[in-house]
C-alpha positions, 0 to 999 in steps of 0.5 A: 488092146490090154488083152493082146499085151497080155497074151504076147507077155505070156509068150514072152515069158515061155520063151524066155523059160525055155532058154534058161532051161537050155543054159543051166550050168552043170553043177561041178564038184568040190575037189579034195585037199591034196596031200603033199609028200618028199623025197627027203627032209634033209638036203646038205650037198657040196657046191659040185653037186650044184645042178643034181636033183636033191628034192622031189616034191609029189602031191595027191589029185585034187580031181577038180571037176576040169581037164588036170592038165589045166589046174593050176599047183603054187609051191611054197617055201619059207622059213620055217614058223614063218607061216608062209608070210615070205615065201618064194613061189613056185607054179606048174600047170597040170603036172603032181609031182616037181623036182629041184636041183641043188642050186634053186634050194640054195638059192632059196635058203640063201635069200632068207638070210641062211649062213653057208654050212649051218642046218636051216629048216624050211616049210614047204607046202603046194596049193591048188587050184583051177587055172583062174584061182578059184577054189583054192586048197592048201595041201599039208605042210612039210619041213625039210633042213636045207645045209647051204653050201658057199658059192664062188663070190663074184670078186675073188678076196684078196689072197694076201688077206689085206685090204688098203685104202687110198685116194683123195677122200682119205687122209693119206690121199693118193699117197701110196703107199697109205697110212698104216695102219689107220688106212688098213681094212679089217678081214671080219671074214673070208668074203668082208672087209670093213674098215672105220674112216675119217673121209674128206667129202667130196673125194674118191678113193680105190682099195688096193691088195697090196699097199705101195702097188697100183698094178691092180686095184679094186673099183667100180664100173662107173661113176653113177654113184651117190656117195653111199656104195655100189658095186666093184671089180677087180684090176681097175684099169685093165678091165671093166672096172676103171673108175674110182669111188665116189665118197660121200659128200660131207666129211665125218667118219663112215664105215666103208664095207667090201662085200666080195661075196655079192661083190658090193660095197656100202658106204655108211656113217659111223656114230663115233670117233675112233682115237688115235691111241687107246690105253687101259687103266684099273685095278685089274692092271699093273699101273691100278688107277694111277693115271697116267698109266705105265706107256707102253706097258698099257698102251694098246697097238692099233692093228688097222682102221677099227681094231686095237690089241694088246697082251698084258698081264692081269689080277683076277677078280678086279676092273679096267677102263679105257682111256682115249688121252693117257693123263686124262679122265675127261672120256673114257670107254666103259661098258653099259650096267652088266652086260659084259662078261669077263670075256668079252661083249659092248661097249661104248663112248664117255662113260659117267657122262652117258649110256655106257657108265661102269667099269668093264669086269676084269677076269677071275683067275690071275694071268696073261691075256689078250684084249682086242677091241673093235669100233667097227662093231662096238665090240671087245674080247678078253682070251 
């Protein structure tokens, strides 16, 4: 019996050498490293060329060893020296060249955060591979200066440049027309408007174009949200847009931000407290460091919800403070060591009792200057 198992084993065996000799993989070759070229290195066009061809990208045969119609190209962009850590993918199948309009790089560029006219560099490289991802090769790398022109925002701005803030979470309620200006957003550009808030929590609130008119108004589409933003509209109540914010639920300062551009808003706590009057005080003033000072002489005005301003006389080579409470040292705003200039820069809350202890520095030359000071973003300038 041993020798017949023997025998049969060996056929077994033969058998199964003959069809593995029939089943031996053909050997594929490595393909090449493709070589990626462009139409052009700089792209800057205006908004009504959105929808022209202004990138052609083309790159060499990698010859896989398969039908090309089946291989598989990711193009890659990103901001430039990022080494393709965030980049927006692009794949095609079985095609060497592709071409973009003006409105995707654009896009593209936005999305890494671009600021709308300014030159920005993007790397672009293509990758390829067979269609399941297998040997993958990554092309050379070409770098192009995209100019990102401004689309339409989503909310028209208001035309008059103003903002006004009214409802049951302001301190003015639905008194309208509101409080000036402490109710009065502040244009920080074309398509923004911001403003720093004392909020009653659990109240809601509009903003209006026009202060006095509830013809139209700007609000939301719902009342899904939680207090911290969402999105708006334009002409509340005949449209879409008919439901008035929700305010945070606890009452403090927070800074409401309009974001015509995206047509958003945000609602976030302020770390501070905006005075209701301000007043500068030094040896680069009329009054030096006798406190109280001179009112209205030193008096700053408030120009809205964040912003203060005044024009005044200065002596060159000397120093200020300003003061919350006209007669009173107890707090005061400085800046913090030397990181002001003469014309402007940071500055912050409680001087020689905190971060923020040395006096701001005063221009060189004598003369008329104005001062703006601004809480919504800690900043002041001297022109």
């Amino acid at each position: 019996m041993r020798k017949h198992f023997l025998l049969y084993s060996g056929v077994a065996v033969a058998v199964w050498l003959a069809a593995c000799s029939k089943m031996t993989n053909p050997y594929y070759k490595n393909g090449s490293t493709p070589t990626l070229a462009s139409s052009t290195t700089t792209i800057a066009v205006p908004p009504s060329d959105s929808l022209t061809s202004v990138l052609v990208l083309s790159w060499s045969n990698p010859h896989y060893a398969t039908d090309s119609s089946t291989e598989k190209y990711t193009i890659q962009i990103d901001s430039s020296g990022r080494n393709f850590t965030q980049a927006v993918s692009f794949v095609i199948s079985g095609a060497l060249t592709d071409t973009f309009i003006a409105k995707q790089i654009n896009n593209v560029v936005l999305g890494f955060g671009a600021s709308f006219g300014v030159p920005y560099k993007v790397d672009v490289r293509v990758m390829s591979s067979y269609a399941n991802n297998n040997e993958l090769l990554t092309s050379n790398t070409v770098t192009l200066t995209v100019t990102p022109y401004k689309i339409p925002p989503k909310v028209q701005p208001p035309a008059s440049g103003k903002l006004f803030l009214v409802g049951s979470a302001t301190a003015g309620a639905w008194n309208n027309p509101v409080p000036l200006p402490s109710q009065q957003f502040e244009m920080v550009d074309s398509t923004d408007y911001a403003g720093v808030f004392n909020l009653t929590g659990g109240g809601q609130f509009l903003a209006l174009p026009v202060n006095g008119d509830w013809t139209n108004k700007f609000a939301t589409s719902d009342n899904s949200e939680d207090g911290t933003g969402g999105t708006f509209g334009y002409n509340g109540s005949n449209s879409t847009y008919n439901t008035n914010f929700t305010g945070p639920t606890t009452s403090g300062w927070y800074i409401i931000w309009f974001n015509f551009q995206a047509g958003t808003l945000s609602i976030t706590p302020f770390s501070g407290v905006v005075p209701d009057s301000l007043f500068i005080v030094g040896s680069a003033t009329a009054g030096a460091w006798n406190n109280p000072v001179p009112d209205p002489a030193q008096k700053l005005t408030r120009v809205n919800s964040s912003q203060f301003s005044i024009k005044l006389p200065l002596s060159g080579g000397n120093q200020y403070l300003l003061l919350p409470v006209n007669g009173s040292w107890t707090n005061k705003y400085a800046v913090r060591g030397t990181n002001d200039t003469v014309s402007g820069g940071t500055f912050g809350y409680n001087g020689n009792n905190g971060t923020f202890n040395t006096n701001f520095t005063g221009p060189t030359t004598t003369g008329t200057y104005t001062m703006t000071v601004d809480f919504l973003s800690w900043t002041y300038t001297v022109q």
